[in-house]
PyMOL Python script that loads the backbone (N, CA, C, O; Angstrom):
from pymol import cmd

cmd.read_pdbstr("""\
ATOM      1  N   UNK A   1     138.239 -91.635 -26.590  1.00  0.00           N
ATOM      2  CA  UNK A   1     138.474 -90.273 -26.188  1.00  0.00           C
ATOM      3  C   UNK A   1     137.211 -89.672 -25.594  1.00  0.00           C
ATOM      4  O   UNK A   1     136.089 -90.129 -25.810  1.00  0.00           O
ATOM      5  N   UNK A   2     137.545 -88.310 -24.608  1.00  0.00           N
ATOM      6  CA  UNK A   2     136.500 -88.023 -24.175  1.00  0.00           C
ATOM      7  C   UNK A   2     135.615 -86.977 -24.932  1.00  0.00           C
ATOM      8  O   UNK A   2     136.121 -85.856 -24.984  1.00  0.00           O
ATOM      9  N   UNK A   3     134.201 -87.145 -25.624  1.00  0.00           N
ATOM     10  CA  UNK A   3     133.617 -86.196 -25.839  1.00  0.00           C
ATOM     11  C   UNK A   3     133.981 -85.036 -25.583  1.00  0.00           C
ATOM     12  O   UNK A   3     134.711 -84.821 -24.615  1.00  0.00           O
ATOM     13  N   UNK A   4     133.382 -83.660 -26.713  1.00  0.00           N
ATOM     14  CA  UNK A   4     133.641 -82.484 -25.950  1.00  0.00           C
ATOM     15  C   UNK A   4     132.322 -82.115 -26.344  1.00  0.00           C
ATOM     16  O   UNK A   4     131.810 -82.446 -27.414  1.00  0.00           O
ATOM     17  N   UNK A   5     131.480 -81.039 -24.970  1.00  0.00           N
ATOM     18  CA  UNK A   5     130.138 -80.587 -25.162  1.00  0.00           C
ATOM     19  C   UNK A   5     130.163 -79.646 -26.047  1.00  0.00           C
ATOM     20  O   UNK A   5     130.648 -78.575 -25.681  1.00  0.00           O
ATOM     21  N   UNK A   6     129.851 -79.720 -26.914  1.00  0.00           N
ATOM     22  CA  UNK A   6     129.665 -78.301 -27.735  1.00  0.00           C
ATOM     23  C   UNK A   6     128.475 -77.507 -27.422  1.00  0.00           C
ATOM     24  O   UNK A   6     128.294 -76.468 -28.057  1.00  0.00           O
ATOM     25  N   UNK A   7     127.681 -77.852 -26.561  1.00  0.00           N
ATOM     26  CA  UNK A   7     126.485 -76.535 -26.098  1.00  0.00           C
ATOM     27  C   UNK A   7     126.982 -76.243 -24.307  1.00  0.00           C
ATOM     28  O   UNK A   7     126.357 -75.472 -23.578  1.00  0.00           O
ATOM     29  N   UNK A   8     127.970 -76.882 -23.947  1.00  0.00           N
ATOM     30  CA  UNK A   8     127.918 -76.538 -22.782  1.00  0.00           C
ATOM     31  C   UNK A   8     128.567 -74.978 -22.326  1.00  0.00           C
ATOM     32  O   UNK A   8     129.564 -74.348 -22.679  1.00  0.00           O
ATOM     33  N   UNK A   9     127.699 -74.780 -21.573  1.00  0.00           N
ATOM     34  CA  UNK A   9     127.917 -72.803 -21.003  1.00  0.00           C
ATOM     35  C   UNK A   9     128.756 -72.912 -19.757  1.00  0.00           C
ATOM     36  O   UNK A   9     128.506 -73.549 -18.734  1.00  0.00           O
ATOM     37  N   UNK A  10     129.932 -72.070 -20.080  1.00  0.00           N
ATOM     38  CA  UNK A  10     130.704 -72.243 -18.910  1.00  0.00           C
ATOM     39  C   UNK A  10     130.461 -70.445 -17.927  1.00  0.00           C
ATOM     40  O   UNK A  10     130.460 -69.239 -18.171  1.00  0.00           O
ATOM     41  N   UNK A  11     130.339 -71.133 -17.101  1.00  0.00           N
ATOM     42  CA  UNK A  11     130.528 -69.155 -16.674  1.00  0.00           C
ATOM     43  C   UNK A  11     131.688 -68.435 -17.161  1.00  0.00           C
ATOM     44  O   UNK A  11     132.483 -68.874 -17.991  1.00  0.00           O
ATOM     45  N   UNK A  12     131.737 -67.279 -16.580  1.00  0.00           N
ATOM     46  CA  UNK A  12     132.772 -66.568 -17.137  1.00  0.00           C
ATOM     47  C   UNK A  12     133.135 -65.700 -15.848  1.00  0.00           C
ATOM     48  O   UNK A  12     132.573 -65.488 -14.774  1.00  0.00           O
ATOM     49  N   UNK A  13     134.394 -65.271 -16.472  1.00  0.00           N
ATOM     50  CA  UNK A  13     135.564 -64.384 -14.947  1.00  0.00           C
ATOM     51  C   UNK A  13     135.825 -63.036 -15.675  1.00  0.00           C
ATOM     52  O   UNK A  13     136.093 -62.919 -16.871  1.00  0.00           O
ATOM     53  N   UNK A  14     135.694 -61.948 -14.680  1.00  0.00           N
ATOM     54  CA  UNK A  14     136.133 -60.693 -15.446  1.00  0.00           C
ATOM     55  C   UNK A  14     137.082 -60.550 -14.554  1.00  0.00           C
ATOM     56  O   UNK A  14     136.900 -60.519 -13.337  1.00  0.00           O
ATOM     57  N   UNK A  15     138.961 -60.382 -15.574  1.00  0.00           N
ATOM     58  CA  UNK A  15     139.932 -59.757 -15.127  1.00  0.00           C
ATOM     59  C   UNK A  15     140.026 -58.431 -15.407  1.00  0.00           C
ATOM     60  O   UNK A  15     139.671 -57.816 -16.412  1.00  0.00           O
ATOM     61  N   UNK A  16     140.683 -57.964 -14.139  1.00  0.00           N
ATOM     62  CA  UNK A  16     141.162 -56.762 -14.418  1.00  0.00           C
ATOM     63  C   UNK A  16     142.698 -56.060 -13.757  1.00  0.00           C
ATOM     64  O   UNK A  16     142.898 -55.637 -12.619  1.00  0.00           O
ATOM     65  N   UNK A  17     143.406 -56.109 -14.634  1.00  0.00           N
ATOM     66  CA  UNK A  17     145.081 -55.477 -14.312  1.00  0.00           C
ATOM     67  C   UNK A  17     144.915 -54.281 -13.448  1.00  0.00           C
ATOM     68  O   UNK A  17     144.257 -53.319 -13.845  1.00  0.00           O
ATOM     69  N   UNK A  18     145.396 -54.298 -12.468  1.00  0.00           N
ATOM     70  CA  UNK A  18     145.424 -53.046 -11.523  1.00  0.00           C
ATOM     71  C   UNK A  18     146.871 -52.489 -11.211  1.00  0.00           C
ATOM     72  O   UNK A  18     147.193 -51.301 -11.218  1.00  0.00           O
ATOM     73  N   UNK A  19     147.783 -53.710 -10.900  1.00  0.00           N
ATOM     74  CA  UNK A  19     149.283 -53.287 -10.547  1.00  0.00           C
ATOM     75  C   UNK A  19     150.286 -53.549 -11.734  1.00  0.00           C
ATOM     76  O   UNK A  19     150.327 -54.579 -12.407  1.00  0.00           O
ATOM     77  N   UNK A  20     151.257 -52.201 -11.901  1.00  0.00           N
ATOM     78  CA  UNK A  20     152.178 -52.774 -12.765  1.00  0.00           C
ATOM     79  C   UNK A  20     152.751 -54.180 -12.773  1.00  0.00           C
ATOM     80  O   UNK A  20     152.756 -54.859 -11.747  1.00  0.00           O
ATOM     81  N   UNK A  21     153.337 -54.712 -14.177  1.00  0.00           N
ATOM     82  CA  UNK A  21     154.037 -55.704 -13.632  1.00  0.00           C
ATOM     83  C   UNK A  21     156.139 -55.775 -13.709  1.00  0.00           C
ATOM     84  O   UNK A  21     156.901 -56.736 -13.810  1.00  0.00           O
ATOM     85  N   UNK A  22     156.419 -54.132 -13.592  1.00  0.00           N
ATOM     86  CA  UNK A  22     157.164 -53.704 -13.569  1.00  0.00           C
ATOM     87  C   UNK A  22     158.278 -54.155 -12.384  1.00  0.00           C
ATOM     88  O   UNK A  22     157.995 -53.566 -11.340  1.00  0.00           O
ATOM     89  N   UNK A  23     159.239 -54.863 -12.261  1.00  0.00           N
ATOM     90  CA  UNK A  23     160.202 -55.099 -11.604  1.00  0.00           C
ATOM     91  C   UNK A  23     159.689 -56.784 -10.956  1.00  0.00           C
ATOM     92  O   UNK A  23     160.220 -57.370 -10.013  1.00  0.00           O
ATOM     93  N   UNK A  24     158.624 -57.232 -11.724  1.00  0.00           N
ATOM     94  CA  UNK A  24     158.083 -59.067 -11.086  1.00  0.00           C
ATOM     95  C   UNK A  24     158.917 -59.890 -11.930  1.00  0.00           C
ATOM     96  O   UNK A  24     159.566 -59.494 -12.898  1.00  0.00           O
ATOM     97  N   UNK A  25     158.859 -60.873 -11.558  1.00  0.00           N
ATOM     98  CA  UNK A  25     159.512 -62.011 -12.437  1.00  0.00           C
ATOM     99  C   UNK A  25     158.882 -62.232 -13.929  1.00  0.00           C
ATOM    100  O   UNK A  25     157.759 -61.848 -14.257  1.00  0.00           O
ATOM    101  N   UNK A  26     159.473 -62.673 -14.470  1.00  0.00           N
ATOM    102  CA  UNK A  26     159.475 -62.930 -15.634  1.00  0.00           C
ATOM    103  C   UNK A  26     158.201 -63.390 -16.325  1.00  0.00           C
ATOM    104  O   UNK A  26     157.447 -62.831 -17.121  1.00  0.00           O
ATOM    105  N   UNK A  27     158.212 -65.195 -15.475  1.00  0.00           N
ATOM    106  CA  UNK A  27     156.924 -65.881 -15.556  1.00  0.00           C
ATOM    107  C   UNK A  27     155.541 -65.231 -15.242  1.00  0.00           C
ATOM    108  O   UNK A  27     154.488 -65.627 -15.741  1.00  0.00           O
ATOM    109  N   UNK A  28     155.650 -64.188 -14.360  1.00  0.00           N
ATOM    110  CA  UNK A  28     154.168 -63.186 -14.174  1.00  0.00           C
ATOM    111  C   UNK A  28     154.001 -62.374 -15.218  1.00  0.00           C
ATOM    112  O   UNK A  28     152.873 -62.213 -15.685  1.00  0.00           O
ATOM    113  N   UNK A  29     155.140 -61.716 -15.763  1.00  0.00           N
ATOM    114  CA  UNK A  29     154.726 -61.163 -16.894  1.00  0.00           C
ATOM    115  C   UNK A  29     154.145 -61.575 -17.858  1.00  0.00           C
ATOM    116  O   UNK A  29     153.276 -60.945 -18.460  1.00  0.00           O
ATOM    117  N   UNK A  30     154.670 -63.033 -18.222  1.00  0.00           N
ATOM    118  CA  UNK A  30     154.200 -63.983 -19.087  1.00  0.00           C
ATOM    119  C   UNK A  30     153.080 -64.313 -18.929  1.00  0.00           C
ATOM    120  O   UNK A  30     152.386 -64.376 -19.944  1.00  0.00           O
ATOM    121  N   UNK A  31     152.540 -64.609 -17.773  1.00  0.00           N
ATOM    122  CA  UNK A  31     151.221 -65.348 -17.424  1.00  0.00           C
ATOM    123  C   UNK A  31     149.935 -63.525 -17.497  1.00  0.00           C
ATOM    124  O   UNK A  31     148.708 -63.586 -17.575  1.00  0.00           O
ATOM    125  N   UNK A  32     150.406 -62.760 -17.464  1.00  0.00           N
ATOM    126  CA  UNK A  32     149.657 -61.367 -17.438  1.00  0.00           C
ATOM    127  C   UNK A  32     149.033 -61.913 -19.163  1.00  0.00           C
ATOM    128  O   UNK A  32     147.945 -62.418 -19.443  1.00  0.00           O
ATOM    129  N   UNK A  33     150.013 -61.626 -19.928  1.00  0.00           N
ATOM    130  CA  UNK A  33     150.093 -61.406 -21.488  1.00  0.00           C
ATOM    131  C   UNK A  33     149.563 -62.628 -21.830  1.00  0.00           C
ATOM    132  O   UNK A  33     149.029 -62.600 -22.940  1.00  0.00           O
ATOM    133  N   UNK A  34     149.503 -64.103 -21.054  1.00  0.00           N
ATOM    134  CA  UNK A  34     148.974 -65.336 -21.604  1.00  0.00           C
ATOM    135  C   UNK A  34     146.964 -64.990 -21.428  1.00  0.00           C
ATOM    136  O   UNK A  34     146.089 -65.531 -22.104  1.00  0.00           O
ATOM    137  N   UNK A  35     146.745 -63.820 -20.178  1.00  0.00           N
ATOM    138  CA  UNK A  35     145.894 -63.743 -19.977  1.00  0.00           C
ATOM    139  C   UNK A  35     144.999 -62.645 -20.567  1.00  0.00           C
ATOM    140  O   UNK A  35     143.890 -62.250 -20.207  1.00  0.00           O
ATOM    141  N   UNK A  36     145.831 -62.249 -21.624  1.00  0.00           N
ATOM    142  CA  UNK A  36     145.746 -61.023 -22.685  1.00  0.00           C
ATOM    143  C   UNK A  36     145.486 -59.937 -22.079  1.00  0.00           C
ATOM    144  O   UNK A  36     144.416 -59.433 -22.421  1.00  0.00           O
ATOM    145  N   UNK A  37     146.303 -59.164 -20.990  1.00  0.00           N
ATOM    146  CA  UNK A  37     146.319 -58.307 -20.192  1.00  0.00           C
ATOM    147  C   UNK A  37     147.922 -57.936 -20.039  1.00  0.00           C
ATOM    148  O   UNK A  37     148.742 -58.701 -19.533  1.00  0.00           O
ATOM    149  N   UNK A  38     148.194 -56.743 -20.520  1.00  0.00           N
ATOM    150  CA  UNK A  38     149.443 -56.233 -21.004  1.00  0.00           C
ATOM    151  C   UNK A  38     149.412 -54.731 -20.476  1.00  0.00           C
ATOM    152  O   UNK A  38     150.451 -54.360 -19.931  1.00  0.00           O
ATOM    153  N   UNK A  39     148.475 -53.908 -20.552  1.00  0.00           N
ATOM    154  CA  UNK A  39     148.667 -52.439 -20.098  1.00  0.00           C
ATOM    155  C   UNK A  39     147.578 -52.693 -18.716  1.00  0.00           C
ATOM    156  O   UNK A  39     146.772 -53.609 -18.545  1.00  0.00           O
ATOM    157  N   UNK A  40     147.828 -51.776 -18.028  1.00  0.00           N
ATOM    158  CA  UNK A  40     147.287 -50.947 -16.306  1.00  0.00           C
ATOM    159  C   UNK A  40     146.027 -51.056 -17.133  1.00  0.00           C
ATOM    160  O   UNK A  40     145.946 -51.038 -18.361  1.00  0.00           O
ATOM    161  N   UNK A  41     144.838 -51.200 -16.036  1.00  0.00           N
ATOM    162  CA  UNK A  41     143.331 -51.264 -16.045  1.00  0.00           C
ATOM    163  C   UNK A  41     142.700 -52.135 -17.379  1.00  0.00           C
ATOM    164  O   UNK A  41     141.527 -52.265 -17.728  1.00  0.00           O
ATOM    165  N   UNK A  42     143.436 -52.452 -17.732  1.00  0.00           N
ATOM    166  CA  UNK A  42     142.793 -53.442 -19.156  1.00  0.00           C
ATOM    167  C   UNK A  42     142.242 -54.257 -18.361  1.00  0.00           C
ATOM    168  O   UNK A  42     142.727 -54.631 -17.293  1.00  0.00           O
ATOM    169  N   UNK A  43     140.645 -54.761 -19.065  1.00  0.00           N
ATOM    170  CA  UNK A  43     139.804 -55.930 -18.461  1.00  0.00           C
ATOM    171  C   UNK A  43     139.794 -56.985 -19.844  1.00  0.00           C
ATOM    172  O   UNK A  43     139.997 -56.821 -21.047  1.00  0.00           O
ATOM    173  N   UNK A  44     139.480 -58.028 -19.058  1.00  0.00           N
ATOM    174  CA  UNK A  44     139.200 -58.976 -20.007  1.00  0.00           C
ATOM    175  C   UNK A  44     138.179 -60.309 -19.314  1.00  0.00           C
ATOM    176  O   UNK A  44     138.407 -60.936 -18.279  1.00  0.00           O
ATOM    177  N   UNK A  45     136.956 -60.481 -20.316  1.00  0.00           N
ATOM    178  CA  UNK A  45     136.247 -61.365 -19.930  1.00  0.00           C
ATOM    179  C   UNK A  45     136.360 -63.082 -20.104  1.00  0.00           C
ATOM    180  O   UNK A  45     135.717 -63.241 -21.141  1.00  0.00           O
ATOM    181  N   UNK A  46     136.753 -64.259 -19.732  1.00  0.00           N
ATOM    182  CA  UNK A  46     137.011 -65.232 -19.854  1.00  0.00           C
ATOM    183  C   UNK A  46     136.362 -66.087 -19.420  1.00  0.00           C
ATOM    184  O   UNK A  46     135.501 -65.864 -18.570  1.00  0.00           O
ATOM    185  N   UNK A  47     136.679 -67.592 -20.019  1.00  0.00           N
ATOM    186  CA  UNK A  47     135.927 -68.384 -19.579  1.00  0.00           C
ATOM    187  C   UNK A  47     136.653 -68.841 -18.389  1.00  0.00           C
ATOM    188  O   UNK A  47     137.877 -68.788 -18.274  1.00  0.00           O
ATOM    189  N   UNK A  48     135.622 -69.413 -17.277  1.00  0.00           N
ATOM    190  CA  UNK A  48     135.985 -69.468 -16.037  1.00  0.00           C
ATOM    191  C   UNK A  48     136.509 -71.369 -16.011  1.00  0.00           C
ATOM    192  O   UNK A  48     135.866 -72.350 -15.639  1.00  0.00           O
ATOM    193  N   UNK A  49     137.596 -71.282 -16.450  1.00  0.00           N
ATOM    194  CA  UNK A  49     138.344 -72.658 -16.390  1.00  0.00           C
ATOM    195  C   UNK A  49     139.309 -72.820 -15.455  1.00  0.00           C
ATOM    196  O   UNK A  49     139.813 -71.890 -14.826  1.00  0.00           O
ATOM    197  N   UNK A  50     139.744 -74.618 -15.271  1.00  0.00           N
ATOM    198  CA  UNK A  50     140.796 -74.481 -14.216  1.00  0.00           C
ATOM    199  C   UNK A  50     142.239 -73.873 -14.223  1.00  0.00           C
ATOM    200  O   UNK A  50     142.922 -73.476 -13.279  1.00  0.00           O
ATOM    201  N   UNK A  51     142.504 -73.916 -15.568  1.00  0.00           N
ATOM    202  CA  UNK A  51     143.916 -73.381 -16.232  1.00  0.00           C
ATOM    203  C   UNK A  51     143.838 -71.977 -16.091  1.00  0.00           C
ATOM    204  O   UNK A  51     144.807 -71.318 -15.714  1.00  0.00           O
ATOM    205  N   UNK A  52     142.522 -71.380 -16.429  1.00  0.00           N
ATOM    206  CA  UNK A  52     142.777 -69.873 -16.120  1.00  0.00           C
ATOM    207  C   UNK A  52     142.564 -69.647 -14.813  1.00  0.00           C
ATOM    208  O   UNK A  52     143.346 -68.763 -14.460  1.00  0.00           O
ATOM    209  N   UNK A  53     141.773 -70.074 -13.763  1.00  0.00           N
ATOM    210  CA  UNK A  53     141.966 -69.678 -12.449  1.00  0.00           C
ATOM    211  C   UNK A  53     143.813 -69.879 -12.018  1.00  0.00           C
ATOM    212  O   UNK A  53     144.487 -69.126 -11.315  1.00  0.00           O
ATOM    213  N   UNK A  54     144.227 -71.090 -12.690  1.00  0.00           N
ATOM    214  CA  UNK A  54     145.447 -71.213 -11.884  1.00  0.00           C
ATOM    215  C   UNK A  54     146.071 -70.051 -12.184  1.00  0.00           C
ATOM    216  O   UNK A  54     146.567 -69.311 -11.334  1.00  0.00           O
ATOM    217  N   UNK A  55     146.073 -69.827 -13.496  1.00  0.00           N
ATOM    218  CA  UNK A  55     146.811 -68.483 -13.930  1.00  0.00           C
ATOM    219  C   UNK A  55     146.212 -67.059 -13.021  1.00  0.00           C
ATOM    220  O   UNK A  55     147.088 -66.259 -12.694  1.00  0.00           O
ATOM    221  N   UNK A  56     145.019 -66.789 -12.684  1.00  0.00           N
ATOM    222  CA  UNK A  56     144.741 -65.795 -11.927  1.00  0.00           C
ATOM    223  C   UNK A  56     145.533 -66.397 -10.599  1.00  0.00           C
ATOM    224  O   UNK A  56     146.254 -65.525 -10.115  1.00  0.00           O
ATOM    225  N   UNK A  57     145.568 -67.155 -10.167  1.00  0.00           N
ATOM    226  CA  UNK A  57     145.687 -67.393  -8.790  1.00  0.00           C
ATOM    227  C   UNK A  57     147.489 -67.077  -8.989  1.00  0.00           C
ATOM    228  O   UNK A  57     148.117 -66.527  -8.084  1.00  0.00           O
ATOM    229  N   UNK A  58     148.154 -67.513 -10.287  1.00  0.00           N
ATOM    230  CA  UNK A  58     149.927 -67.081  -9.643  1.00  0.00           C
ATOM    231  C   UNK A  58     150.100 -65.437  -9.974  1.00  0.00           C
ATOM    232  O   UNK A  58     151.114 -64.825  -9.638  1.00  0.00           O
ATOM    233  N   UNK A  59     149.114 -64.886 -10.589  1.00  0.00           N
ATOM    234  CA  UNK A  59     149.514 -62.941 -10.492  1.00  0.00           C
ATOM    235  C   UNK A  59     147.918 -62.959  -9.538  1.00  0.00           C
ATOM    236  O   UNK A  59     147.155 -62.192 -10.126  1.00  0.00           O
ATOM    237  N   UNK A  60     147.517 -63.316  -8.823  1.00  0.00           N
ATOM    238  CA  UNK A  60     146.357 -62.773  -7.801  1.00  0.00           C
ATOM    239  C   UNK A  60     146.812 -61.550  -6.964  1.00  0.00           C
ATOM    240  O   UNK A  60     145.973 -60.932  -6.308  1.00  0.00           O
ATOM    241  N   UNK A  61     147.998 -61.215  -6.966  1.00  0.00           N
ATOM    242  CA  UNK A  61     148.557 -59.971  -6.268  1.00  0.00           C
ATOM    243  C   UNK A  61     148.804 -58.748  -7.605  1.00  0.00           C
ATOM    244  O   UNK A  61     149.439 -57.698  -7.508  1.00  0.00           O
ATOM    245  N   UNK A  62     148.187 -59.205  -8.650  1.00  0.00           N
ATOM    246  CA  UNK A  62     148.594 -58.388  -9.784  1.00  0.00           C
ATOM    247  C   UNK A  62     147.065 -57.397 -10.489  1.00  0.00           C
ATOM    248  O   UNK A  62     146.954 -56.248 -10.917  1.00  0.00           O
ATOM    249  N   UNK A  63     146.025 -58.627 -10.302  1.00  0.00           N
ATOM    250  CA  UNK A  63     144.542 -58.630 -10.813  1.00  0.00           C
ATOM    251  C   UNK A  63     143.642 -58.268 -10.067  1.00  0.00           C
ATOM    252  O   UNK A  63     144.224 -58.167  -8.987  1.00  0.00           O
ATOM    253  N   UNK A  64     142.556 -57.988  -9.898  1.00  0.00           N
ATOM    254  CA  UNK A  64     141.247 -57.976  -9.760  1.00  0.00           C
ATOM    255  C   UNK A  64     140.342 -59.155 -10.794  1.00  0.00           C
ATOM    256  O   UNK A  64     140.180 -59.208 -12.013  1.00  0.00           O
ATOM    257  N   UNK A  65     139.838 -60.080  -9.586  1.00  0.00           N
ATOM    258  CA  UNK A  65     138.393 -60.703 -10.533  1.00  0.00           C
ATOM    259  C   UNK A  65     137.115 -60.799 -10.045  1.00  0.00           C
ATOM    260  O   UNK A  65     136.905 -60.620  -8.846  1.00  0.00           O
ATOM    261  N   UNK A  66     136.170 -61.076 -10.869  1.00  0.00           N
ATOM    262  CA  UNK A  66     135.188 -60.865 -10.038  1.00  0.00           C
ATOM    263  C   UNK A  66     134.379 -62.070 -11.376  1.00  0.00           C
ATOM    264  O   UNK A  66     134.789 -62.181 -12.532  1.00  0.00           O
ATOM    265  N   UNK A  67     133.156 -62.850 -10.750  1.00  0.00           N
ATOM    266  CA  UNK A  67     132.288 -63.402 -11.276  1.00  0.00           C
ATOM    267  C   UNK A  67     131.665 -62.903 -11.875  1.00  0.00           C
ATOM    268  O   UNK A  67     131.373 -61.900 -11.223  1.00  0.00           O
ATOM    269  N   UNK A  68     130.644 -62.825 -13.753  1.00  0.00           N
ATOM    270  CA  UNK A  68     130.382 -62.230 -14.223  1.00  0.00           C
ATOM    271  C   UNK A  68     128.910 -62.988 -14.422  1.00  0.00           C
ATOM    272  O   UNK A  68     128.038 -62.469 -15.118  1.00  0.00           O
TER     273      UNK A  68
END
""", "prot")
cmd.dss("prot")
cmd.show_as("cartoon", "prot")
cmd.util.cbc("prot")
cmd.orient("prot")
């Protein structure tokens, strides 16, 4: 199996909810709340992984991110 680094520093992504997700599909809602972002202007700081970019990238019409 592959090692995991335990000192390694990953950058990090600051989201931020800007548009309702009022009348979107289902799965965006889901992926909002997977990204622990549930109410208008809530931010949240994360680690900058490929699973969470993908997830920014299917509500990218929903978020604001920016490199932290």
């Amino acid at each position: 199996m592959a090692e995991k680094k335990s000192n390694a520093k990953f950058s990090q992504i600051k989201v931020v909810q800007v548009v309702s997700p009022i009348g979107r599909r289902p799965d965006q809602k889901q992926t909002l709340i997977g990204l622990g972002l549930n109410k208008m202007h809530k931010e949240r700081v994360l680690e900058d992984t490929n699973s969470i970019r993908g997830m920014i990238n299917k509500v990218r019409h929903l978020v604001k991110f920016e490199n932290v």
